[in-house]
C-alpha positions as CSV (number, residue, x, y, z in Angstrom):
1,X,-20.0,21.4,20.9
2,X,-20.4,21.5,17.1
3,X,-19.8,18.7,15.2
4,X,-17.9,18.2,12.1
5,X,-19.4,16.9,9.4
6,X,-17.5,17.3,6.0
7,X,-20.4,17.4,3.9
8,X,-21.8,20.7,5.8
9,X,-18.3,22.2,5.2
10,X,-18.5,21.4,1.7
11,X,-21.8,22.5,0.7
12,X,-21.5,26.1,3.0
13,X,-18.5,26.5,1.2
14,X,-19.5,26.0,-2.0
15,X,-22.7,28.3,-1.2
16,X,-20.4,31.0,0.0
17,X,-18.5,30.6,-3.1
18,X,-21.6,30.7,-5.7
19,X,-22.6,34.0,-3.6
20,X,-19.3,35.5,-3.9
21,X,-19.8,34.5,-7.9
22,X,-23.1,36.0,-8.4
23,X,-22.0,39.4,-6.8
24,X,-18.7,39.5,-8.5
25,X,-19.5,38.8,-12.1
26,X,-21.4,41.9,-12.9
27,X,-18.5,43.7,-11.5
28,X,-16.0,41.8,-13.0
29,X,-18.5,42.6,-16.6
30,X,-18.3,46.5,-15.9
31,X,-14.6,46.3,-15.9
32,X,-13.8,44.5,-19.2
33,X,-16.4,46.9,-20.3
34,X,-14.5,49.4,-19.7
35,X,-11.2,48.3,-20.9
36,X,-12.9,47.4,-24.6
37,X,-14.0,50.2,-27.5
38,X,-17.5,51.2,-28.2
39,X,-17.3,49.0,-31.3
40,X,-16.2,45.7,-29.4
41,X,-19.1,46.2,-26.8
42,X,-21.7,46.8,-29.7
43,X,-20.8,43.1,-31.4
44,X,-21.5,39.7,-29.9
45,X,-20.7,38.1,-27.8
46,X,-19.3,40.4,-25.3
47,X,-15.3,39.6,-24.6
48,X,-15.2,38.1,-21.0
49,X,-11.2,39.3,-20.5
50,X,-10.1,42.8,-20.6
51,X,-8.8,44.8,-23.8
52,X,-6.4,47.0,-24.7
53,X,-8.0,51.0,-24.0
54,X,-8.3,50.7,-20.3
55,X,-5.7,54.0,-19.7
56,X,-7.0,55.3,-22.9
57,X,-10.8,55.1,-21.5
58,X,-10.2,56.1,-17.6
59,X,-8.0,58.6,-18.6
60,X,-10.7,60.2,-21.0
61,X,-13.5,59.6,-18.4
62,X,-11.1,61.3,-15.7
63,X,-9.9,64.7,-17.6
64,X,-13.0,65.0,-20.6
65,X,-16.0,63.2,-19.3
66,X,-18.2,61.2,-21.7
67,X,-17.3,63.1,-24.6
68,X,-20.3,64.8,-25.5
69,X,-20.9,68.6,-25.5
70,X,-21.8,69.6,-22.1
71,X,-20.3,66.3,-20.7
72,X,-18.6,66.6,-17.1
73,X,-15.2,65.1,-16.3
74,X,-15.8,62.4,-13.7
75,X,-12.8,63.5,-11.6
76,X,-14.7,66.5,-10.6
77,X,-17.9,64.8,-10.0
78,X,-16.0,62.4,-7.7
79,X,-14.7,65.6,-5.9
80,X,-18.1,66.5,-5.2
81,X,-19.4,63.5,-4.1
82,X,-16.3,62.8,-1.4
83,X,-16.6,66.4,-0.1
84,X,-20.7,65.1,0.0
85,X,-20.3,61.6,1.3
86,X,-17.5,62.9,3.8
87,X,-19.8,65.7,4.6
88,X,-22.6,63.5,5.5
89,X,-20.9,61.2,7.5
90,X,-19.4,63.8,10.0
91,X,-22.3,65.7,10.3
92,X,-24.6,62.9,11.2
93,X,-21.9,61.1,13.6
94,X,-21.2,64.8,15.0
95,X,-25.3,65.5,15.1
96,X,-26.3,62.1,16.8
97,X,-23.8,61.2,19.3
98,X,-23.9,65.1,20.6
99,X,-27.8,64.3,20.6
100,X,-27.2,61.1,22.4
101,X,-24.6,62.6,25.1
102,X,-27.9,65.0,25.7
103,X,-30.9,62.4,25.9
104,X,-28.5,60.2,28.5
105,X,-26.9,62.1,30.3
106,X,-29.1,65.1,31.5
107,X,-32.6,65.3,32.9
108,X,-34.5,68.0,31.3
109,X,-38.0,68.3,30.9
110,X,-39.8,66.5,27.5
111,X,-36.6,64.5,27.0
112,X,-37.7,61.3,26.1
113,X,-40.6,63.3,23.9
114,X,-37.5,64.3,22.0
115,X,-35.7,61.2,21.9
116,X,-39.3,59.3,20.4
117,X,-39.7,62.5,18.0
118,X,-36.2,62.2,16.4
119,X,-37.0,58.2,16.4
120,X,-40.3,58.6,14.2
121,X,-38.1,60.5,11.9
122,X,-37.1,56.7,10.5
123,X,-40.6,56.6,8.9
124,X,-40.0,59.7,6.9
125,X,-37.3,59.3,4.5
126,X,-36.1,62.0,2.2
127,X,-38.4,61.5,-0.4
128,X,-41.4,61.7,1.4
129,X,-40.2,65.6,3.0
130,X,-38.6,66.5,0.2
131,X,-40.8,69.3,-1.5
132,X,-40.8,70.8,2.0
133,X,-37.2,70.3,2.4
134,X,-36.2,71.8,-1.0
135,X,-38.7,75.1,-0.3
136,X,-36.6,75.3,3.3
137,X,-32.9,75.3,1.4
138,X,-34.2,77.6,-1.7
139,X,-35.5,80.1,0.8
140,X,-32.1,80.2,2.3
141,X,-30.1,80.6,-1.1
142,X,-28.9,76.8,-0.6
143,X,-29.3,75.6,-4.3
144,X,-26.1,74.8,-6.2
145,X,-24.4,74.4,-3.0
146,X,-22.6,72.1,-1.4
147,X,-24.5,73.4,1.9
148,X,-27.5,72.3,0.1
149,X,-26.1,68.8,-0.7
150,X,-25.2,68.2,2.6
151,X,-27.3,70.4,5.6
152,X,-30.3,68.4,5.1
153,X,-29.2,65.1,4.9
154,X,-27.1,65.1,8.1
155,X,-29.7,64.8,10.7
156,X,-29.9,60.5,11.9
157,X,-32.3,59.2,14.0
158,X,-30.5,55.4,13.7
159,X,-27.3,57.0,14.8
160,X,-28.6,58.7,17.6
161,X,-30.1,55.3,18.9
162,X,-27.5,53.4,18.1
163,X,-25.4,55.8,20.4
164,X,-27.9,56.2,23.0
165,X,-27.9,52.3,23.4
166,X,-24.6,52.7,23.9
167,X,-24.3,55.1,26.2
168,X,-26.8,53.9,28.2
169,X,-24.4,50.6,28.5
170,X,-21.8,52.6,30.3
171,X,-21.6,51.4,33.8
172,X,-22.9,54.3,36.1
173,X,-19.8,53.9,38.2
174,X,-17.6,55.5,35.5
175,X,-20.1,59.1,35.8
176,X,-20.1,59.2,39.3
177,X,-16.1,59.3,39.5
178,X,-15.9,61.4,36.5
179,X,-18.0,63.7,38.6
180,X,-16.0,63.0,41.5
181,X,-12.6,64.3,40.0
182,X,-14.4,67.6,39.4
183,X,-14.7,66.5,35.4
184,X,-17.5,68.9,33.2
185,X,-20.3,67.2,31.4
186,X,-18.2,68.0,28.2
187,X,-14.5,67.3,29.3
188,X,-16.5,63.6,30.4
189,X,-17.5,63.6,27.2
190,X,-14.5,64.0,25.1
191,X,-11.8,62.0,27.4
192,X,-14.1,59.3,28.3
193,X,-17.0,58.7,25.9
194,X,-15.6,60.0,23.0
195,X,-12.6,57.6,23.3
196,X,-15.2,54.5,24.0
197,X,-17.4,55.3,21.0
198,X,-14.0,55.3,18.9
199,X,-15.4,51.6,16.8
200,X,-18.9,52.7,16.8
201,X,-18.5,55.5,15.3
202,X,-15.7,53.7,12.7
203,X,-18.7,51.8,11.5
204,X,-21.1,54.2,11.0
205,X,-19.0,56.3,9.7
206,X,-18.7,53.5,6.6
207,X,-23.0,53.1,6.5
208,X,-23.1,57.1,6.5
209,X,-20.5,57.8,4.1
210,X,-21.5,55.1,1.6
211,X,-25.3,56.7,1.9
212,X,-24.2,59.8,0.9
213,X,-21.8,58.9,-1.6
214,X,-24.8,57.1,-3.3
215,X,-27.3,59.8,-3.1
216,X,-29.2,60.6,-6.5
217,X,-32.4,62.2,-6.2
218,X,-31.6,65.0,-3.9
219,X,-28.4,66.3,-5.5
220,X,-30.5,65.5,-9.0
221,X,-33.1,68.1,-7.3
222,X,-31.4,70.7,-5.8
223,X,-28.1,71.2,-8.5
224,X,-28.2,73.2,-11.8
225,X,-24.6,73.7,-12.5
226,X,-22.4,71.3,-13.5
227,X,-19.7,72.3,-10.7
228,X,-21.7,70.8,-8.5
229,X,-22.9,67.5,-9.9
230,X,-22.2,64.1,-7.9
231,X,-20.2,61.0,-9.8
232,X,-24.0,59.3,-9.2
233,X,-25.6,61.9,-11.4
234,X,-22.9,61.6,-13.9
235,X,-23.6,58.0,-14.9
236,X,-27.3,58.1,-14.6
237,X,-26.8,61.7,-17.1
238,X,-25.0,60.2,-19.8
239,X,-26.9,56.2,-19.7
240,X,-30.2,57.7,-20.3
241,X,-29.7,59.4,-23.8
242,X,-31.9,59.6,-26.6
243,X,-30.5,61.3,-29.8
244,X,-27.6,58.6,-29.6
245,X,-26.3,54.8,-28.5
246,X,-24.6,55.4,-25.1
247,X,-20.7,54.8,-25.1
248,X,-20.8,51.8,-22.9
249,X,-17.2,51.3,-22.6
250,X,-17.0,54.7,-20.9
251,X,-20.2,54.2,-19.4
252,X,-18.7,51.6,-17.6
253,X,-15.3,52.8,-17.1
254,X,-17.5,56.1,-14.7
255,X,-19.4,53.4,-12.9
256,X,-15.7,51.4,-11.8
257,X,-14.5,54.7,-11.0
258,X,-17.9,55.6,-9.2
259,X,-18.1,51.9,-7.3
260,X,-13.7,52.5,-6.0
261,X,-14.3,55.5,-3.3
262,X,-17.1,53.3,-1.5
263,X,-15.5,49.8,-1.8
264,X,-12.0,51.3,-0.2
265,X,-13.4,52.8,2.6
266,X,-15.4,49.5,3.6
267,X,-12.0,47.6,2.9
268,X,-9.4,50.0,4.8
269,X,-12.2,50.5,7.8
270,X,-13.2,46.5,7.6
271,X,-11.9,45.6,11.2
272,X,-13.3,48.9,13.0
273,X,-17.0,48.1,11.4
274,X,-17.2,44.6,12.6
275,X,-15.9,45.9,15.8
276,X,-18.6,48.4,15.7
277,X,-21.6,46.8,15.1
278,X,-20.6,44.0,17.4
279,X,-20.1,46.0,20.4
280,X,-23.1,48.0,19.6
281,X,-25.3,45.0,19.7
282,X,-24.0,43.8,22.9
């Protein structure tokens, strides 16, 4: 039995709410940024409520790009990085549950030595194999790409365990009668499995899609042209200039547009990732 004690709820609440504060005043600091001119965001103090050129700025940011020579327009950077992020996401959740269905489900020689070799992979992230992985996608005419962008990124060794777990939580019961009623290792798969891995999948496709959407360094690595350049890139591109003060009001307007994709998958898909990662840890 818990017991209720006022003071408690009053100071988790008020902890909860200076958290929510902390994390939403930057944000709420790159949006009236990005309503403003260059001018107001050069003077002091900075305005704390929005101003007047937020259609002017987004619509800029969205058709022109910064407005420097050789600037992109942000709309088809964000193009890029949904077909990336999106890319990602299926391709890992396709990858890893097809890999789990394998490692559970059928007795083949070396299989747990494949199941521990895909799990050491977590040690190795992409910037420690990435010379090798960039000489492997240049070989095979990947660069500039969105091939490139995506192939190498979409193997997971925490998806595959994550469905492994789960599969081996699958009462044993269920297979036998699947193999009963004359069912193929497949057609158990997608009518029975496939359907019960429906919220763990929801959620990882959120923690997949929002790691692609925020990769930087391989897309910085492997892209040349500017068809091809990720909303990421785009912001880190124009904040880092030397011959000139950066426009921060458009700066920020790129970085609202770059934070929406992200934040409205995690909202729409908020009920199937609790789901998921609560029935995965049971």
């Amino acid at each position: 039995m818990v017991e209720n004690r006022p003071f408690l709820t009053v100071l988790s609440h008020l902890v909860v709410l200076l958290g929510v504060i902390v994390i939403a005043f930057p944000v709420w600091m790159t949006f009236v940024a990005s309503t403003h001119s260059q001018q107001t965001m050069l003077q002091s103090p900075i305005p704390l409520l929005p101003g007047p050129y937020l259609f002017e700025n987004y619509t800029k940011v969205l058709t022109e790009g910064y407005g420097r020579v050789g600037s992109t327009a942000v709309l088809m950077t964000l193009t890029n990085s949904l077909i990336m992020a999106l890319g990602v996401a299926i391709g890992k959740i396709a990858i890893s549950i097809i890999s789990a269905f394998a490692i559970v489900y059928f007795r083949f020689p070396g299989r747990m030595y494949f199941f521990w070799a895909i799990f050491v992979t977590l040690m190795l992230p992409v910037e420690v194999r990435i010379v090798p992985t960039y000489g492997v996608v240049a070989n095979l005419g990947m660069l500039d790409s969105y091939g490139g962008l995506i192939i190498p990124l979409i193997a997971s060794a925490t998806a595959t365990f994550l469905f492994r777990q789960f599969f081996l939580s699958v009462p044993d019961e269920l297979t036998e009668a699947a193999r009963v009623d004359g069912a193929s290792p497949m057609r158990f798969f997608w009518d029975i499995l496939l359907p019960m891995s429906r919220t763990s999948i929801a959620a990882l496709f959120v923690i997949q899609f929002i790691y692609g959407w925020n990769q930087y360094l391989w897309p910085l690595l492997i892209t040349t042209k500017e068809s091809y350049y990720t909303v990421v890139m785009t912001v880190s591109r124009q904040a880092n200039v030397v011959d000139s003060v950066p426009s921060w009001n458009l700066l920020m307007a790129m970085a609202m547009l770059a934070m929406l994709p992200p934040v409205l998958v995690v909202v729409f898909m908020q009920r199937q990732f609790v789901r998921g990662l609560v029935e995965v840890e049971k």
